[in-house]
C-alpha positions in Angstrom: -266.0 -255.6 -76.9 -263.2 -256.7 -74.7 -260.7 -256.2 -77.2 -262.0 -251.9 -77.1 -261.9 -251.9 -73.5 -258.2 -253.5 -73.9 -257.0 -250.5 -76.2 -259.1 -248.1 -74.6 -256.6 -249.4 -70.9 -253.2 -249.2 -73.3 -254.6 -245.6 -74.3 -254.8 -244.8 -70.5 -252.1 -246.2 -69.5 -250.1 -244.6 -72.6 -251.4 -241.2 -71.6 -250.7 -241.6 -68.0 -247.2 -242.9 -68.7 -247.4 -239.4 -71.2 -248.3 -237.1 -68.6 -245.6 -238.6 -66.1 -242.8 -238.4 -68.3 -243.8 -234.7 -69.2 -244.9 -233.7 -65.8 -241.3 -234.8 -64.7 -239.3 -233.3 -67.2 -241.3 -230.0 -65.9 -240.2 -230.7 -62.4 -236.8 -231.6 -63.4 -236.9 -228.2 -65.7 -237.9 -226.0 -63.0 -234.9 -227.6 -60.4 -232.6 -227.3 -63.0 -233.7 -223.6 -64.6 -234.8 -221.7 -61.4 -231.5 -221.0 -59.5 -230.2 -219.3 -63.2 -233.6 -217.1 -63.1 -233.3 -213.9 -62.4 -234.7 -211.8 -59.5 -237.9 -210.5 -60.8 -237.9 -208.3 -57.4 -236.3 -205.7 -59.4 -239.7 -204.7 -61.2 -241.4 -203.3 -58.3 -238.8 -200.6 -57.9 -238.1 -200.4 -61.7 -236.8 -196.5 -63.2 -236.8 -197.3 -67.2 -234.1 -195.2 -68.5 -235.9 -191.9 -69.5 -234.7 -188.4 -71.2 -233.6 -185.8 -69.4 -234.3 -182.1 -70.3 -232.9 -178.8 -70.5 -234.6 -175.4 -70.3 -234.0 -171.9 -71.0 -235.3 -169.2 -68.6 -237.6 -168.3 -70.9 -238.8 -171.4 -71.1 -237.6 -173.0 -75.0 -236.2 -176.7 -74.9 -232.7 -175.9 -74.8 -231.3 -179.7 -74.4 -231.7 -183.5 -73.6 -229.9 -185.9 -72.8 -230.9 -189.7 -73.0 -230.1 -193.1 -73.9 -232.9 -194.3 -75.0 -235.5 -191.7 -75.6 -238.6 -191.9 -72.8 -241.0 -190.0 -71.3 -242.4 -191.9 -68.4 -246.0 -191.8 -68.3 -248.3 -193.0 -64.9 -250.9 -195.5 -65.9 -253.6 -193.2 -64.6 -252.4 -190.9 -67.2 -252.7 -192.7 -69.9 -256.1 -192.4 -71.8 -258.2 -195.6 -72.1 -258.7 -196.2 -75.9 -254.9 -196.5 -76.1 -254.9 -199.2 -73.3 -257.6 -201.0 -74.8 -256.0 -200.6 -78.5 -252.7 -202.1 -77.1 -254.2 -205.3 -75.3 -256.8 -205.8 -78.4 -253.4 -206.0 -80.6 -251.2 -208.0 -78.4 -253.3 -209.7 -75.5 -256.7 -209.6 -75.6 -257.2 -211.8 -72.3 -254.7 -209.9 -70.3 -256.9 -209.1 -67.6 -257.8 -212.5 -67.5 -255.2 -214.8 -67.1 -252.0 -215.7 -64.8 -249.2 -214.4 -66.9 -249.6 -216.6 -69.4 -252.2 -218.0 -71.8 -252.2 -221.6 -71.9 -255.2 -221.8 -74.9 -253.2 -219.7 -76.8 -249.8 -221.6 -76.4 -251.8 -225.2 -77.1 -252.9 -223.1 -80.2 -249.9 -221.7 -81.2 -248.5 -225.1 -81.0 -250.4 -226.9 -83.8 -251.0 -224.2 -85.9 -247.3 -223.6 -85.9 -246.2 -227.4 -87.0 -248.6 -226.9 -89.9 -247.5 -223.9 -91.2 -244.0 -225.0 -90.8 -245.3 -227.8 -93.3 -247.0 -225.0 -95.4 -244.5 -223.0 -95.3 -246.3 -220.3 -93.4 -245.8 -217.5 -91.2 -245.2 -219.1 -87.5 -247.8 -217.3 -85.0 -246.6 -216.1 -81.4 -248.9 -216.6 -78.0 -247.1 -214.1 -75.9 -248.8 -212.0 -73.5 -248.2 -208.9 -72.5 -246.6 -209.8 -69.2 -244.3 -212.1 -70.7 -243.1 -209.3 -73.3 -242.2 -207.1 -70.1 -240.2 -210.0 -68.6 -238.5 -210.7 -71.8 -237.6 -206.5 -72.7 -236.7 -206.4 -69.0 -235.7 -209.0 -67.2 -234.4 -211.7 -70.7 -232.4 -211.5 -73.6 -234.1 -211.9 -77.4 -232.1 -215.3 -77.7 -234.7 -217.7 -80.0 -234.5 -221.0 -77.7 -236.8 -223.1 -76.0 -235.4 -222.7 -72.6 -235.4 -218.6 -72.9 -239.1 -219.4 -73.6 -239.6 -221.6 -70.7 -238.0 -219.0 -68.5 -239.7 -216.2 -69.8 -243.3 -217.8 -68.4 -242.4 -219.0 -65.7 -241.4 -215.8 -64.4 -244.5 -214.3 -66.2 -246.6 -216.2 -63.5 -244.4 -215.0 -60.9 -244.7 -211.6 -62.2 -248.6 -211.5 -62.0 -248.4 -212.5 -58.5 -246.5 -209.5 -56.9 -247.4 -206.7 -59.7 -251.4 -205.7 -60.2 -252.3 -205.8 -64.1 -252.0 -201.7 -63.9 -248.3 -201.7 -63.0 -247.4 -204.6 -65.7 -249.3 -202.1 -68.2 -247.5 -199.6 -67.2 -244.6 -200.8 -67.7 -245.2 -202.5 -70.8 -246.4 -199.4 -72.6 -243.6 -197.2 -71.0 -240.8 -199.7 -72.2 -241.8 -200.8 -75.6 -240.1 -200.5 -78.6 -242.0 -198.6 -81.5 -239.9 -197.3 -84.0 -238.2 -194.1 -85.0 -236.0 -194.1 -82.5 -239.3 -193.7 -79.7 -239.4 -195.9 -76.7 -242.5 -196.1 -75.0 -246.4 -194.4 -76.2 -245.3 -190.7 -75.2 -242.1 -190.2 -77.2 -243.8 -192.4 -80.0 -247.1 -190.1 -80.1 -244.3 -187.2 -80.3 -242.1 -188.8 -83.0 -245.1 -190.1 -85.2 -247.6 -187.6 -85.1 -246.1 -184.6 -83.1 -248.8 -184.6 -80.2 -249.0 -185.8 -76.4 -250.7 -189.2 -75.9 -254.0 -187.3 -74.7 -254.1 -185.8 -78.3 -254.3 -188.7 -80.1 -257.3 -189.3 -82.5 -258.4 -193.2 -82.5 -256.7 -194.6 -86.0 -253.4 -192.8 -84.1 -253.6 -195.2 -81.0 -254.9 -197.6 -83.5 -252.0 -197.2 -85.6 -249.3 -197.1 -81.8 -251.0 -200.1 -81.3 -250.1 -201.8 -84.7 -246.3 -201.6 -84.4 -245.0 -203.4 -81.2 -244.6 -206.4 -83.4 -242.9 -205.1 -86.1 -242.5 -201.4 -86.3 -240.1 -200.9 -89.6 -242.6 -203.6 -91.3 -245.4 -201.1 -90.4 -243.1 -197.9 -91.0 -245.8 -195.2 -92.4 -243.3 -193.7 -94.8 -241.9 -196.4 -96.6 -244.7 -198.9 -96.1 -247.6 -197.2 -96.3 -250.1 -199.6 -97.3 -249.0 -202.2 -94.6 -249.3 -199.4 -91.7 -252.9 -199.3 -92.6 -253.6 -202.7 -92.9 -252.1 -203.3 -89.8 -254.3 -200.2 -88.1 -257.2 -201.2 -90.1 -256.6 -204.6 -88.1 -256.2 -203.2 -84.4 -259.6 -201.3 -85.2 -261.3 -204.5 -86.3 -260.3 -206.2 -82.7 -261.1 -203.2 -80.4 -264.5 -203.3 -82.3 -264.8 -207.5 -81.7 -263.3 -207.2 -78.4 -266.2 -204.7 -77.5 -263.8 -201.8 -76.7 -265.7 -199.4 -79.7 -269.0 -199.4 -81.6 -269.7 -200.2 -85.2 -270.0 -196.4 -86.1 -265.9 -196.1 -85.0 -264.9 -198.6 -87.9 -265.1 -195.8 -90.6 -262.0 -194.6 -89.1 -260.5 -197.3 -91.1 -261.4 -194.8 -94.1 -258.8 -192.3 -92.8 -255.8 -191.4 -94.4 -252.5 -192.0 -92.2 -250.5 -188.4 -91.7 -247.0 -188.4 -90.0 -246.0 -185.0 -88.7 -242.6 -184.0 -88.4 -242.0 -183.9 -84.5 -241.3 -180.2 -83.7 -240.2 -178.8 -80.4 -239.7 -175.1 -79.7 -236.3 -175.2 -79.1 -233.3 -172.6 -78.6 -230.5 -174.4 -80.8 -227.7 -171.9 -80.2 -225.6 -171.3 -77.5 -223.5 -174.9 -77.7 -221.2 -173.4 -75.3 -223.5 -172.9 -72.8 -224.8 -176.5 -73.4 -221.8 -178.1 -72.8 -220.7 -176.4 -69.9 -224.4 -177.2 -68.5 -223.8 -180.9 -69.4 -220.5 -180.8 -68.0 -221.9 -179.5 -64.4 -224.9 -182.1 -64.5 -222.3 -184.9 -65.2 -220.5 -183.8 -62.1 -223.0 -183.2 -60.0 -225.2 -185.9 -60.6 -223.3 -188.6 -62.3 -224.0 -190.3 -66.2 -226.8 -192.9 -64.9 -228.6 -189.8 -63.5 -228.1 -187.6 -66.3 -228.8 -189.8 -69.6 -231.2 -192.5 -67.5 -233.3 -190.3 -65.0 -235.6 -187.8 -66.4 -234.1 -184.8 -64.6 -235.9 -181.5 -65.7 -233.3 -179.0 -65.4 -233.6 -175.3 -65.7 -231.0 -173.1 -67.0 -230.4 -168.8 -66.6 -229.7 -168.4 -70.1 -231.6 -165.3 -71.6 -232.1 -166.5 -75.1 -232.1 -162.8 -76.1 -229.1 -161.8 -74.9 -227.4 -165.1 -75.9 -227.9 -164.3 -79.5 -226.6 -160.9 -79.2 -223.6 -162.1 -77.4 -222.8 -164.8 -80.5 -223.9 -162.3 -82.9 -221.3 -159.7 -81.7 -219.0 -161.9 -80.8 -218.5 -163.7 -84.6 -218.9 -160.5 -86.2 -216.1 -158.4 -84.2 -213.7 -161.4 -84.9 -214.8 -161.6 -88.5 -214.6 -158.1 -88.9 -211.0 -157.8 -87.0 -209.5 -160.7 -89.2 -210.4 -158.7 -92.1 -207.8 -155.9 -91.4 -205.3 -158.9 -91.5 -206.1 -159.2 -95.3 -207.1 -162.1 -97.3 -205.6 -165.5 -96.0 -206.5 -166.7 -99.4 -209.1 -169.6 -101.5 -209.7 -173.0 -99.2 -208.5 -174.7 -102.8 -208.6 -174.8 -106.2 -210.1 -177.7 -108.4 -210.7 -177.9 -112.0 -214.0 -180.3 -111.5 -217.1 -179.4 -110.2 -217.3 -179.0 -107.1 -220.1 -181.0 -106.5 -218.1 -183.9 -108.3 -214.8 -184.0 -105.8 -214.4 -185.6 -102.6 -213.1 -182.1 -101.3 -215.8 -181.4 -98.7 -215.5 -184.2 -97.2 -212.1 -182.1 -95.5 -213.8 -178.9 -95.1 -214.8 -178.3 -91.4 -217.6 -175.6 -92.2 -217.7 -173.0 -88.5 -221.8 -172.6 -89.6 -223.5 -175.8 -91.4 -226.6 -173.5 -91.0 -225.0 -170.3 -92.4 -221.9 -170.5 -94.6 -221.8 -172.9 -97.6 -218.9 -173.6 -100.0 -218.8 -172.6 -103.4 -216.7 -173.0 -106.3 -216.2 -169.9 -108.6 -216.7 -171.2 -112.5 -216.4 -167.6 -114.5 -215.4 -164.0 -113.7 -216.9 -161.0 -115.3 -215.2 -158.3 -114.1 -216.1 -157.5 -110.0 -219.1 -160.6 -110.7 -218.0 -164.4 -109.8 -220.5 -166.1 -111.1 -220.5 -169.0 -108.2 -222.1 -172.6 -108.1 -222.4 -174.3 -104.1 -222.5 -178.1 -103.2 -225.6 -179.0 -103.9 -225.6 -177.2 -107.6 -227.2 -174.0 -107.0 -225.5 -171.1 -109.2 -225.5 -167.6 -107.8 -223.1 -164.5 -108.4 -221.1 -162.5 -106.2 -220.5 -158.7 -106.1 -217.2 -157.5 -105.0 -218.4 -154.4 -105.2 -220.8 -154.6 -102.4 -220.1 -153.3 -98.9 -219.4 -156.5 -97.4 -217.0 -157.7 -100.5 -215.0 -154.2 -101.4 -212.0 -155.3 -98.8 -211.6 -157.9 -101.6 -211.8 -155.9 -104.7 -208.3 -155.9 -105.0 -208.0 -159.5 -104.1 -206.7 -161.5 -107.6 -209.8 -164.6 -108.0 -209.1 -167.8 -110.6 -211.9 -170.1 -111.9 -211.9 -173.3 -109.7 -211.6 -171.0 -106.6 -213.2 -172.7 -103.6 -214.4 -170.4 -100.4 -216.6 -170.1 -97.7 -219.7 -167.6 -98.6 -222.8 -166.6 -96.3 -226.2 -165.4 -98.1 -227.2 -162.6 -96.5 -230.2 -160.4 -97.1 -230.2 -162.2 -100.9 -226.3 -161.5 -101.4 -223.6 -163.6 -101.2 -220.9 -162.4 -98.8 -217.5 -163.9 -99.0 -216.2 -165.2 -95.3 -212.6 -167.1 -93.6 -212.1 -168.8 -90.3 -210.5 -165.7 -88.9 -207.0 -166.7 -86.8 -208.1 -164.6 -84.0 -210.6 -166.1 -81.3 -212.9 -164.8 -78.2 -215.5 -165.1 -75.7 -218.0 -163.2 -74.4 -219.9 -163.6 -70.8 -223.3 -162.2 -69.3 -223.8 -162.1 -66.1 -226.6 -160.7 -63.7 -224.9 -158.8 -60.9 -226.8 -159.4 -58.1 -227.7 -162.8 -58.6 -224.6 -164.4 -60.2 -227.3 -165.8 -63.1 -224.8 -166.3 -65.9 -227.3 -165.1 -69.1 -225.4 -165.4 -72.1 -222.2 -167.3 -72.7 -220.4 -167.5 -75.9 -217.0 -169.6 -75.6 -215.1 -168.6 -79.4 -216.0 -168.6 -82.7 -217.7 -171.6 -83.7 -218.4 -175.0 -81.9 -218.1 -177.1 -84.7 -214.4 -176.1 -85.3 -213.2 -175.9 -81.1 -215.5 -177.3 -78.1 -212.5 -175.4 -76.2 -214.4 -173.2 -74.0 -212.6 -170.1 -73.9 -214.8 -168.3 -71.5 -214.6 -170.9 -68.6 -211.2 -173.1 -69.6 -208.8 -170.5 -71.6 -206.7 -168.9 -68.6 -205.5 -165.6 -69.8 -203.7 -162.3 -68.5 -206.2 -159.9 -67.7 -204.1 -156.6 -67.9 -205.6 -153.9 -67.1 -208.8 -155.0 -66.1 -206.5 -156.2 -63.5 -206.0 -152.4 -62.1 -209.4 -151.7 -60.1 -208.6 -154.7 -57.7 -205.5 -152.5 -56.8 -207.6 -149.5 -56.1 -210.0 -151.3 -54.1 -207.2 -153.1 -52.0 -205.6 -149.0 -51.3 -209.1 -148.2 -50.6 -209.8 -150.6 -47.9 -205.8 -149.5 -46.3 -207.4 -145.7 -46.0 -206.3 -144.4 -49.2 -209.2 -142.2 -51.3 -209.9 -141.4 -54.6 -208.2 -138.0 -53.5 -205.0 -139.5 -52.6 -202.1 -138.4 -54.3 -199.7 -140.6 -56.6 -197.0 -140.3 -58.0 -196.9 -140.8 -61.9 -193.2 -141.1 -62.7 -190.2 -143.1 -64.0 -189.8 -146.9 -62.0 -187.1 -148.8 -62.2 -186.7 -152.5 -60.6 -183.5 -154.2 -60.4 -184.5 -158.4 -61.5 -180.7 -159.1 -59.9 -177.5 -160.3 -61.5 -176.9 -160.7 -65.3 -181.1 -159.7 -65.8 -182.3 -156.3 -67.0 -184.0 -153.9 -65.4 -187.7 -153.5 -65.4 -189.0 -150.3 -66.2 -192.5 -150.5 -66.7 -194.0 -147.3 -68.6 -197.6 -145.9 -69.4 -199.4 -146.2 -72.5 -198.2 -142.9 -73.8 -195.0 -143.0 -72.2 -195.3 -139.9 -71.1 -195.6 -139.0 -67.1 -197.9 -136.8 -65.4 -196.3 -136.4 -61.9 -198.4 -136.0 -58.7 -202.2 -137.1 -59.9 -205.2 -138.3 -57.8 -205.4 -142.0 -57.3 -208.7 -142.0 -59.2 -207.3 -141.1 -62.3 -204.9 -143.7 -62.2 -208.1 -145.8 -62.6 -209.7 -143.7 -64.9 -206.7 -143.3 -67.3 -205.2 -146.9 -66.7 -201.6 -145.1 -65.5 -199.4 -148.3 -65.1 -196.6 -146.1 -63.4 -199.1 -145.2 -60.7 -200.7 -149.0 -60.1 -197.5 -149.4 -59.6 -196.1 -147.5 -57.3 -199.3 -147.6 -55.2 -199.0 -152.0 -55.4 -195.3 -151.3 -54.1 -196.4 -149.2 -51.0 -199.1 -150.8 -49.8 -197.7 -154.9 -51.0 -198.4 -157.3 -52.9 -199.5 -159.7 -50.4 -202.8 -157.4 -49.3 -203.6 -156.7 -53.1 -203.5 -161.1 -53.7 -205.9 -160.9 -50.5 -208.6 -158.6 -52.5 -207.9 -161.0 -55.5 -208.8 -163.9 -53.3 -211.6 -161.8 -52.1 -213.3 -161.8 -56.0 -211.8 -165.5 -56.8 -209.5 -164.3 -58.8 -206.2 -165.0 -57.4 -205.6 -168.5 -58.3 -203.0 -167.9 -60.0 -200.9 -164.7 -59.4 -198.1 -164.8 -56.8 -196.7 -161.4 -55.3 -194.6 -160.4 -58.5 -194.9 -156.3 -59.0 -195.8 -157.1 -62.5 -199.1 -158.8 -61.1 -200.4 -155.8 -60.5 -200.6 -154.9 -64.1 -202.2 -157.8 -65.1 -199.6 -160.2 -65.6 -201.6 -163.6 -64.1 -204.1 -165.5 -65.4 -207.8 -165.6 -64.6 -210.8 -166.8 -66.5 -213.3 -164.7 -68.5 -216.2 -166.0 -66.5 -214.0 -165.3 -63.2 -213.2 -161.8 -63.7 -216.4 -161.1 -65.5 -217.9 -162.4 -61.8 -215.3 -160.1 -59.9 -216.7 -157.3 -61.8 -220.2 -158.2 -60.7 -219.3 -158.1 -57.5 -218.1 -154.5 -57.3 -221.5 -153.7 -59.3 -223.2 -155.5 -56.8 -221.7 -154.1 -53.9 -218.5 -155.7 -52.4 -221.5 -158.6 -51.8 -220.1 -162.0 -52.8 -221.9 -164.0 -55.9 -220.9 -167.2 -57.7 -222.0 -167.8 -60.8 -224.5 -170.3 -62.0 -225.9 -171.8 -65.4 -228.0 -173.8 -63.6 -231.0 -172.2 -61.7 -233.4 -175.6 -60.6 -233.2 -179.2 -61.4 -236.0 -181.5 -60.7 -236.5 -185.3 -60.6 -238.6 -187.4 -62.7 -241.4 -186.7 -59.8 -241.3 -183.2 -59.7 -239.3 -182.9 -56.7 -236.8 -180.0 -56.5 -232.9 -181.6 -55.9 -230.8 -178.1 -56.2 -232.0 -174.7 -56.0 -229.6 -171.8 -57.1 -232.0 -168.6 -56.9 -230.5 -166.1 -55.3 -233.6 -163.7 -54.8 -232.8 -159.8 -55.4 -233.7 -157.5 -52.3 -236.0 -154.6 -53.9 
């Protein structure tokens, strides 16, 4: 008896001795660890990066920008079943305890230093508020100290944030696979639907893959996404979140849909320059982090007239230049030789390279990149400027199928731009900056500075017009000569048909482009009050009071003059112009407005 009670007081004392020692390396722990913590303060105001989008006016998802692809969603939006899917999955006490489960850890503990004799899978006892601190607040390092961190500032966490907020956060943050951070974008990327259109083996399945998600990846591991799902549906049944009759969902088959988006994917012009203004207005962190929602003028109609013109006038221009001749020849198949890898293609979409492998007369019998044989007609309306043209087996050229035929196309030398703009708004609604964005990003619409020429000529009018002259006002329309000084030429500027036409009204020097009259009416009335009227429709940037000005000789943008011109349709009445019609923040509050609303 007395030799019990003596081991049963060394067993006491051993334990007490025990929970000294580990009670003060947790004090000594906590001094030494808590001034490296950090502030956790951060949460209550926390802005996860989200996607910001872009808009036609019609509408159609035109762009986004983002670094980590997110759509925010308030806890009070998101439906139940996916709440109580998540928690049966990953922290089925959650409402329960203080940040941290200390049944589970105790747990977690023994079962791990068995199966690390077994050889076995080590199990986990995070909650769900320590995931949050450790995806916001800690690194992934695998140490004991990170671990020890991560729960004490768990239990820190659950005293300044409700359960709701920590949720909300945890299922707006987490990773899930295919590129999809947080429920909403993952609902979009896995089965092409909003959270609140999810069946229950989809949030069962959403549920499956914080874990692990390419373990669980539905295309490649099928049969472990279901067992996983299968399992989530088991625990929301044994954690009393569905009835019995909801396990035969475990019978359902698993269907990823392709994640569509009805979205205008032309116009990369526009894009840019959109981007381009957002970036300066707003700054990177806003742009790629913040969620704006951004709404554009582009008129998607118009746009694709304006690119469809655009690339068919220079196409069709560069063919009276002739044929620049074959992008190379190669005796292997063209499917065989690193060529393409140094082909810049203008249209992915729309051309495709092909190799010519026999000739029958006007036929080229044709075979593209990826094998496919097809013939060509040089016959056909859009091949006869070739007919002539000498073609060799091994041949390698652009071709675009078109209406069933294949039409043979080059990069033309020659490039362009075209500009929409409403008139009385300054709405720019279609912008096309050259021919193709995959071969130039060089915006020739907004960035190439160019001599506009005659389309220089009206701002001379209108600056007569506001000295007193009318369109009745007589010119002359003969021979000028300008002395440049010493050891220089003389200038002697003619019209078009070098002919002269003597006394003529003023408006037909506008309507027939006279140079001889411009000017002669820029000399009388000066330079300096015609660079005033330039100023007037932002144009005069760069011109100085040269004579030859007057005739077009500065440079002005396309989207510039193409604005100057909408002023004189709208009236004399100043407009700028504007991609960008509304942005919104994340909360649905307007930050710039750029509506200019027409008077009826």
């Amino acid at each position: 008896m007395n030799l019990m009670l003596n081991l049963l007081k060394k067993f006491l004392i051993l334990g007490a001795f025990l929970i000294f020692i580990c009670f003060s390396m947790l004090i000594y722990f906590l001094w030494k660890v808590s001034p490296e913590l950090p502030s956790y303060n951060e949460l209550k105001s926390y802005n996860p990066s989200l996607t910001s989008r872009v808009f036609t006016s019609d509408g159609l998802l035109l762009d986004k920008y983002f670094i980590q692809e997110r759509i925010f969603v308030p806890i009070n939006r998101i439906p139940k079943n996916l709440i109580y899917a998540f928690i049966s999955a990953e922290d089925k006490k959650f409402f329960e305890h203080i940040g941290i489960d200390p049944l589970a850890i105790i747990r977690a503990v023994f079962t791990n230093i068995v199966n690390n004799f077994s050889n076995k899978k080590m199990i986990g006892a995070s909650t769900i508020t320590q995931q949050v601190v450790k995806n916001l607040l800690l690194t992934n390092e695998v140490s004991l100290e990170r671990k020890f961190k991560e729960m004490i500032l768990a239990v820190r966490i659950e005293n300044i944030l409700n359960k709701e907020q920590i949720l909300e956060l945890y299922l707006n943050d987490i990773y899930l696979g295919y590129g999809s951070y947080g429920i909403a974008a993952a609902s979009l990327n896995y089965f092409n639907k909003s959270i609140n259109e999810l069946t229950l083996e989809e949030v069962a399945f959403l549920a499956a893959l914080p874990k692990a998600p390419n373990n669980y990846n539905p295309i490649t591991k099928y049969s472990n996404a279901i067992e996983r799902r299968n399992w989530v549906l088991q625990k929301m049944y044994e954690n009393g979140y569905i009835s019995a009759a909801y396990l035969q969902y475990k019978n359902k088959p698993l269907i990823v849909q392709d994640r569509y988006e009805e979205q205008f994917k032309e116009a990369n012009y526009f894009k840019e320059e959109v981007r381009k203004e957002l970036y300066d207005l707003f700054g990177k962190q806003a742009l790629y982090e913040q969620g704006l929602i951004v709404k554009t003028s582009i008129n998607t109609k118009l746009q694709k007239i304006a690119d469809h013109v655009l690339i068919s006038g220079l196409i069709n221009q560069d063919k009276k230049n002739g044929w620049k001749g074959v992008l190379a020849n190669i005796q292997k198949l063209i499917i065989e030789d690193d060529l393409l890898k140094n082909i810049k293609n203008p249209f992915p979409d729309k051309w495709a390279v092909y190799q010519i492998n026999k000739i029958s007369e006007l036929i080229l019998e044709v075979i593209n990149s990826k094998g496919e044989h097809n013939t060509i007609d040089l016959s056909s309306d859009d091949n006869k400027w070739l007919i002539k043209e000498k073609f060799n087996i091994g041949d390698v050229f652009f071709a675009e199928l078109i209406a069933d035929q294949l039409t043979i196309r080059q990069i033309p030398k020659i490039n362009g731009a075209i500009v929409v703009i409403d008139p009385h708004t300054g709405k720019v609604l279609a912008l096309s900056g050259g021919f193709s964005f995959e071969l130039s990003e060089f915006n020739r619409a907004t960035q190439a500075k160019r001599q506009p020429g005659s389309a220089f000529k009206p701002f001379v009018y209108i600056a007569a017009m506001k000295e007193g002259y009318t369109p009745a006002t007589l010119i002359l329309d003969a021979p000028y000569v300008v002395d440049q000084g010493p050891g220089l030429p003389k200038w002697k500027p003619s019209n078009y048909t070098d002919k002269f036409y003597g006394l003529s009204p003023m408006r037909t020097g506008v309507e027939k482009s006279r140079n001889l009259m411009t000017i002669r009416l820029s000399d009388k009335i000066g330079m300096e009050k015609i660079l005033d009227t330039a100023r007037d429709f932002k144009i005069g940037k760069y011109m100085n009071n040269n004579l030859s000005m007057s005739l077009g000789s500065g440079l002005v943008t396309l989207l510039d003059l193409t604005n100057a011109y909408a002023m004189i349709v709208n009236g004399g009445k100043e407009i700028n112009p504007s991609l960008i019609t509304s942005v919104y923040d994340k909360t649905g509050k307007q930050i710039l407005i750029n509506e200019i609303k027409k008077c009826n």
